[in-house]
C-alpha positions in Angstrom: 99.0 109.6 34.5 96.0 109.1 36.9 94.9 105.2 36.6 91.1 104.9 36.0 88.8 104.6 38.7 86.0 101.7 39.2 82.7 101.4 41.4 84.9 98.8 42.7 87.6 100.9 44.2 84.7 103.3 45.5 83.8 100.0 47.6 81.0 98.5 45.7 81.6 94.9 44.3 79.2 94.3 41.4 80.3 90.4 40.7 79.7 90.3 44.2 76.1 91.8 44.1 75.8 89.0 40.9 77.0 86.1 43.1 74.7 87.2 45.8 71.3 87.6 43.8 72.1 84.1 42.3 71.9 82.5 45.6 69.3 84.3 46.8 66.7 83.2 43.5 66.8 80.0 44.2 66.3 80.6 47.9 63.1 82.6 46.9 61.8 80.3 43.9 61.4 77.9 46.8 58.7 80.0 48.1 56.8 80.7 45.2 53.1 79.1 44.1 50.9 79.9 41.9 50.0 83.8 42.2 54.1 84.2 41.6 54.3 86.2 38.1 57.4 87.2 38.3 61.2 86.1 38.7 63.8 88.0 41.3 65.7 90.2 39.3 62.5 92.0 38.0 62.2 95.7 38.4 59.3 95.0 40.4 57.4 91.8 41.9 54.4 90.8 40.4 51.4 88.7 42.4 47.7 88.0 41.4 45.5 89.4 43.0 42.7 86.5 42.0 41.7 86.1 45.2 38.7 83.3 44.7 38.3 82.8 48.4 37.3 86.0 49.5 33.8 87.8 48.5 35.3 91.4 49.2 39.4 91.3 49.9 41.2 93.5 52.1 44.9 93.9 51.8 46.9 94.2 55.3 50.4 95.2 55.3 53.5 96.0 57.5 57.1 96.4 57.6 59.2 95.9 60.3 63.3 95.5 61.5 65.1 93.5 63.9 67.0 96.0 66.0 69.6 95.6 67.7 69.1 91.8 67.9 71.6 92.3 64.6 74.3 93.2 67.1 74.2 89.7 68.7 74.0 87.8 65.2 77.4 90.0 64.0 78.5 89.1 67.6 77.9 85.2 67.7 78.6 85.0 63.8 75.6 83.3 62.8 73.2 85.0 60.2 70.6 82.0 59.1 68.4 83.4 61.9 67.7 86.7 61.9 66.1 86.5 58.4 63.4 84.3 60.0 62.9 86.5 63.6 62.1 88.9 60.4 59.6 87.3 58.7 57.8 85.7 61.9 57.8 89.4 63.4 55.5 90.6 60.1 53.5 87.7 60.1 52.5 88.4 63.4 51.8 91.8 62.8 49.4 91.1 60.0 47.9 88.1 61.9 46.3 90.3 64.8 43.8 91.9 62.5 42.9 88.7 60.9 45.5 88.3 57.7 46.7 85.3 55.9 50.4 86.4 54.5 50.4 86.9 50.7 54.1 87.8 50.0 57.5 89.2 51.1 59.9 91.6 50.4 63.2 92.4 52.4 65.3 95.3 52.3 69.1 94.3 53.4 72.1 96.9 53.7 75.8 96.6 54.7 79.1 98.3 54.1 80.7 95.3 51.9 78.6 92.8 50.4 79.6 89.4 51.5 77.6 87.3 49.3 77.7 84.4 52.0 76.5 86.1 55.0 73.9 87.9 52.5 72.7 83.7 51.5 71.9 83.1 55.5 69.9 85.8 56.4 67.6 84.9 53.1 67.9 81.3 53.9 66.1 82.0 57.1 63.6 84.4 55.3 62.8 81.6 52.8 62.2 79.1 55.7 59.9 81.6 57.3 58.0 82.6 54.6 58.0 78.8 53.7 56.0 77.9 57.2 54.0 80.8 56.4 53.0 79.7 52.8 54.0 83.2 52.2 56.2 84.2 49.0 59.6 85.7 49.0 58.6 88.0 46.0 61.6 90.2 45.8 63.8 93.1 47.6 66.6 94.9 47.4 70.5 94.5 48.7 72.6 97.8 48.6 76.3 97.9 49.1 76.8 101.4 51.0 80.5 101.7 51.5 81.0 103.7 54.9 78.0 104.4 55.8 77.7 100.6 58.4 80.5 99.2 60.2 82.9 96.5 59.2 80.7 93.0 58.9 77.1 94.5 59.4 74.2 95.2 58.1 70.9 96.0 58.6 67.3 94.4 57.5 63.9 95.3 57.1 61.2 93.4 56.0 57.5 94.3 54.2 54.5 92.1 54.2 51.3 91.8 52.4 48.4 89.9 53.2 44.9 89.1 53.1 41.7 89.0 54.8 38.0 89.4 54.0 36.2 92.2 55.6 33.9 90.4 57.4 36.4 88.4 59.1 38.6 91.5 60.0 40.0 91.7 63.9 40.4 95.2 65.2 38.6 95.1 68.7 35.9 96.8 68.7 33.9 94.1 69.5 35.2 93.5 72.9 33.6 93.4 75.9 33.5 93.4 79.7 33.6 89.6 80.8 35.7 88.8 77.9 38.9 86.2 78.5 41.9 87.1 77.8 44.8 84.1 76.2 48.1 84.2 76.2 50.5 82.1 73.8 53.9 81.6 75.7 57.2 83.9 73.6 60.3 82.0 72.6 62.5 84.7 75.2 63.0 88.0 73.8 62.2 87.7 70.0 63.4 90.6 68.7 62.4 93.5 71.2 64.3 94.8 74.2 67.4 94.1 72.9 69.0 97.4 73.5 68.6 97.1 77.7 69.6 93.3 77.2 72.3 93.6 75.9 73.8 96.6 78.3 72.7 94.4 81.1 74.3 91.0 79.7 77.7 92.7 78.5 77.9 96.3 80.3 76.5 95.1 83.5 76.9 91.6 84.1 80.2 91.6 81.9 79.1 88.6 80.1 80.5 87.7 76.7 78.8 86.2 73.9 79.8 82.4 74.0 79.4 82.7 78.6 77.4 79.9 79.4 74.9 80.7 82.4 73.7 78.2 84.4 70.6 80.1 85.3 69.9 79.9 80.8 70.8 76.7 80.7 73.2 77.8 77.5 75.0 80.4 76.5 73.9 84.1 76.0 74.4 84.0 72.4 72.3 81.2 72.1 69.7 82.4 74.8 69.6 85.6 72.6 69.3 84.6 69.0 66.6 82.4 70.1 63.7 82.9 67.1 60.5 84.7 67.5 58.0 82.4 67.0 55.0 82.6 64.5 51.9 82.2 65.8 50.2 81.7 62.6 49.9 78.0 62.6 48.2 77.5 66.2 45.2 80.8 64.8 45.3 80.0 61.3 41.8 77.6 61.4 40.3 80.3 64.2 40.5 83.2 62.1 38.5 81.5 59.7 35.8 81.2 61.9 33.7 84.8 62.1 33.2 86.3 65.6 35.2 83.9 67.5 38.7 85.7 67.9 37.7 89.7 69.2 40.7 90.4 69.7 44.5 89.6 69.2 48.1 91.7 70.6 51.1 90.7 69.3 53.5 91.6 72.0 56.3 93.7 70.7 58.0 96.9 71.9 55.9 98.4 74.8 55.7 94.8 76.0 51.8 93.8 77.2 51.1 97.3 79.1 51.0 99.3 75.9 50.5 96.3 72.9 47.3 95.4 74.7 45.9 99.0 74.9 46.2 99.0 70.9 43.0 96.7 70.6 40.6 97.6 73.4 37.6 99.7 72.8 38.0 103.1 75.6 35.5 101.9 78.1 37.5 98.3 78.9 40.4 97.4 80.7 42.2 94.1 80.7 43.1 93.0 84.4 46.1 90.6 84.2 46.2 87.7 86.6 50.4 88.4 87.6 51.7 84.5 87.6 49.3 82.8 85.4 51.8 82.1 83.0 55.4 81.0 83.1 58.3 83.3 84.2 61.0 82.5 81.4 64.5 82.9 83.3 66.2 85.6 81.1 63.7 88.0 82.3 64.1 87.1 86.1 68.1 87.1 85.1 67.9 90.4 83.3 65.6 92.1 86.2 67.7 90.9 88.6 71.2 92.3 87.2 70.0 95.3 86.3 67.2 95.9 89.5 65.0 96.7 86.4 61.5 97.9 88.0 59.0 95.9 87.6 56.7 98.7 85.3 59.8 99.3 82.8 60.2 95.5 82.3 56.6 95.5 81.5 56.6 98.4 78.8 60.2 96.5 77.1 59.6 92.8 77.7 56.9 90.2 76.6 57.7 88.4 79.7 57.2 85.4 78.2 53.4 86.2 76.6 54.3 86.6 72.7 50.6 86.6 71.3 47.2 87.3 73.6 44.0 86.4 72.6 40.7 87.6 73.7 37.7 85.8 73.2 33.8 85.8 75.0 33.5 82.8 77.3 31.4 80.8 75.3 34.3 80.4 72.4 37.5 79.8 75.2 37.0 76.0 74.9 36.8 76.3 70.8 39.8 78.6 70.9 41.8 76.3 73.5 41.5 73.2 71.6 42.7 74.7 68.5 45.6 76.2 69.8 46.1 72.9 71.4 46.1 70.8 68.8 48.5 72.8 66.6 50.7 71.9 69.6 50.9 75.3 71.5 50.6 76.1 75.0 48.1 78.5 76.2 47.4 80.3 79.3 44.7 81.9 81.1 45.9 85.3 82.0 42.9 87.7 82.7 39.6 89.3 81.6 38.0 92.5 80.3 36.5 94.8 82.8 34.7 98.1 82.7 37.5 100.5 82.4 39.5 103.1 80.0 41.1 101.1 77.6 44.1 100.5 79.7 46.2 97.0 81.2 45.5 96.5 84.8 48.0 94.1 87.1 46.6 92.0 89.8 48.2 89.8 92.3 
């Protein structure tokens, strides 16, 4: 006689799934104020859209991954990071045109649910969306037996925010004889990570605990360093009409095709080449691989992970601020007459 059959023995673990959503509410109650309406578990998350401080509202959103930086996190064992590179990523994203983060969701999926590994990666969501003042107003975690390797996973994350119209960023408004910012990256954050980790492992034949003295740690560590937010340092700026023109978050296409994405078609932004720090993993990385200089361009930040462009009457305004949220800054270029493209310049 054929014994019965369970979801269980088809390799989905429903106490698990329980054990894991009980962690992960009181990781996201921690995250809630007042325009929370609803509890995780609901069906869907609910958020007020009372939105006293702004005469006409407009909603921003993104969603986003984390590539294959999840490949040095399975790697190096540790989880509690990834969650927050996540977060940081979308806030950025929204940030460029202007937007204060509203709420979160995430999106997690892995072969077997392991409800401790599942508690770290929404642990470091919480704490992002905490620095943020951002909810953590629901998701979703599937079990999806076969279908990802042994101990992974994969996230994506979905952000909502907020800015009023007149104080929307998009551009347009630049101009020849702008300045052009730049706020320095953490090292990779979460782009590039393909060709990093070829040259780090394939080519260079390192493993993930090798310390290199040229790091000053090990690759793992170099690696899983977070992407940084750069909400704090523009938070009060964006508030201030007219000053910012223009913001690129520097992600995949690295600053020759992220800056492009902002600029009006009759500007160009001429980059001063060594006006801001080299980081070493991109001089280690070019130099094992002889990466040419244009493709570690249109991958890397470089070290640039936010760039700012402002008329020259607001660069002091815009300095100070930055400065006093205790961020560096660098001047990197200007806007000239041009075709909406990133010139280089010695």
């Amino acid at each position: 006689m054929n014994q019965p059959i369970s979801y269980k023995d088809a390799g989905v673990d429903i106490d698990a799934a329980n054990a894991a959503t009980a962690r992960i509410k009181k990781l996201a109650r921690a995250t809630f104020n007042e325009h929370v309406l609803s509890e995780i578990g609901s069906f869907g998350g609910m958020f007020s859209a009372n939105f006293t401080d702004a005469r006409d509202p407009v909603l921003v959103a993104s969603c986003d991954g984390v590539g294959t930086k999840l490949k040095v996190a399975f790697a190096a064992g540790i989880h509690n990071t990834v969650g927050y590179d996540l977060v940081a990523h979308c806030v950025n994203d929204i940030l460029v045109q202007g937007a204060r983060p509203l709420f979160f969701l995430d999106y997690i999926a892995t072969g077997k649910l392991e409800p401790e590994i599942v508690a770290q990666i929404i642990e470091g969501m919480a704490r992002g969306c905490r620095e943020a003042d951002c909810a953590l107003l629901g998701g979703e975690t599937a079990e999806m037996p076969g279908f990802y390797a042994d101990g992974e996973y994969d996230v994506a994350g979905f952000i909502v925010g907020i800015v009023d119209r007149s104080r929307v960023i998009n551009g347009t408004r630049i101009t020849a004889g702008d300045v052009v910012l730049g706020l320095p990256s953490a090292g990779l954050h979460t782009n590039g990570y393909s060709l990093a980790r070829k040259l780090l492992f394939e080519t260079a034949g390192y493993q993930i605990d090798t310390h290199v003295a040229e790091l000053g740690c090990t690759v793992g560590e170099e690696l899983l360093k977070p992407h940084k937010s750069y909400l704090l340092p523009l938070a009060r700026l964006i508030e201030h009409q007219g000053v910012i023109k223009g913001l690129a978050h520097i992600t995949g296409g690295g600053l020759l095709e992220n800056i492009p994405r902002i600029l009006p078609s009759n500007v160009d932004v001429a980059l001063k080449e060594g006006s801001w720090p080299a980081l070493p993993v991109f001089d280690l990385l070019q130099k094992i691989g002889q990466v040419p200089r244009e493709e570690m361009l249109r991958t890397f930040n470089l070290g640039l992970g936010m760039v700012i462009i402002t008329s020259p009457e607001y660069v002091e305004m815009v300095k100070d601020q930055v400065r006093q949220a205790g961020e560096k800054h660098y001047l990197i270029g200007e806007v000239v007459d041009g075709e909406g493209m990133v010139r280089l310049e010695g």
